[in-house]
C-alpha positions in Angstrom: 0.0 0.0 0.0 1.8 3.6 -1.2 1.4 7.2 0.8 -1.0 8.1 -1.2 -3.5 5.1 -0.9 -3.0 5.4 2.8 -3.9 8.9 2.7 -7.2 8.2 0.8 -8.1 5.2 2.9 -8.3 7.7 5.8 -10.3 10.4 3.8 -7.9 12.3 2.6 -6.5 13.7 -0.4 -3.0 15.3 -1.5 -3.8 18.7 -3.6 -3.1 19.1 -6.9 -0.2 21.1 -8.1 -2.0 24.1 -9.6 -3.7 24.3 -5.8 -0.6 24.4 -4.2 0.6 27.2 -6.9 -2.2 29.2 -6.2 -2.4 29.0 -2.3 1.4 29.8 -2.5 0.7 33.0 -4.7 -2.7 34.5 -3.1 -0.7 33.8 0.1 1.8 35.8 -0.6 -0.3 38.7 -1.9 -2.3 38.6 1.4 1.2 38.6 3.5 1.6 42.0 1.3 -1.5 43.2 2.0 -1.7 42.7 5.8 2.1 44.1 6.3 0.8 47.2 4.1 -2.2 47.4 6.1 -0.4 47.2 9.6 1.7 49.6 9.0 0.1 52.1 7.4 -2.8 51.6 10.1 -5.6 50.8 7.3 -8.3 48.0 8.4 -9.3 46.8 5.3 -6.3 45.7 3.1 -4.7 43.9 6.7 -8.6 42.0 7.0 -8.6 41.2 2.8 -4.8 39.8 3.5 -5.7 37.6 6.3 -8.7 36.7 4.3 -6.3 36.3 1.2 -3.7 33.5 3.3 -6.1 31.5 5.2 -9.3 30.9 2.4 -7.1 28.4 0.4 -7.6 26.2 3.7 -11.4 25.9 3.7 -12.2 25.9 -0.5 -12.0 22.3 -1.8 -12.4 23.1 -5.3 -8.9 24.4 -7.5 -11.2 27.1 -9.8 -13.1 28.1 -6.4 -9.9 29.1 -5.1 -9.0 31.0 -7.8 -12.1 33.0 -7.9 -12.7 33.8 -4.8 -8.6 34.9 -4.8 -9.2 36.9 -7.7 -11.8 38.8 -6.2 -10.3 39.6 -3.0 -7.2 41.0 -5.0 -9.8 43.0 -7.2 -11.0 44.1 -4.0 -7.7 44.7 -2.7 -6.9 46.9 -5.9 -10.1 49.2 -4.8 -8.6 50.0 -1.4 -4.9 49.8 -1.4 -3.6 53.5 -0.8 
């Protein structure tokens, strides 16, 4: 029995590659965007950053991820200053 049918016995499932690149890069983004937000003392682009590193955790879908990232870094783009 490999890893990976051990894994799956037990419920779980290893992500596939382009989920990992995304949850990489929107993490990244949101570091950006709460360091900016901290320090410049502006609420909303430090709560779209958190928002932006921890989502990847709850979406089980690769395209939902990348929706819902894409949004929050449109709506990041809105209220960055």
């Amino acid at each position: 029995m490999s890893f990976t049918d051990m894994l799956q016995a037990f419920g779980l499932e290893i992500p596939s590659p382009p989920y990992i690149v995304g949850a990489i890069l929107f993490g990244i983004v949101g570091l950006a965007a709460w360091r900016h937000g901290r320090r410049a003392k502006l609420p909303r682009p430090k709560w779209i950053g958190v928002a932006l590193m921890f989502y990847p955790y709850v979406t089980p879908q690769t395209w939902l991820m990348y929706l819902v990232g894409a949004g929050l870094c449109v709506w990041l783009y809105f209220v960055w200053q």
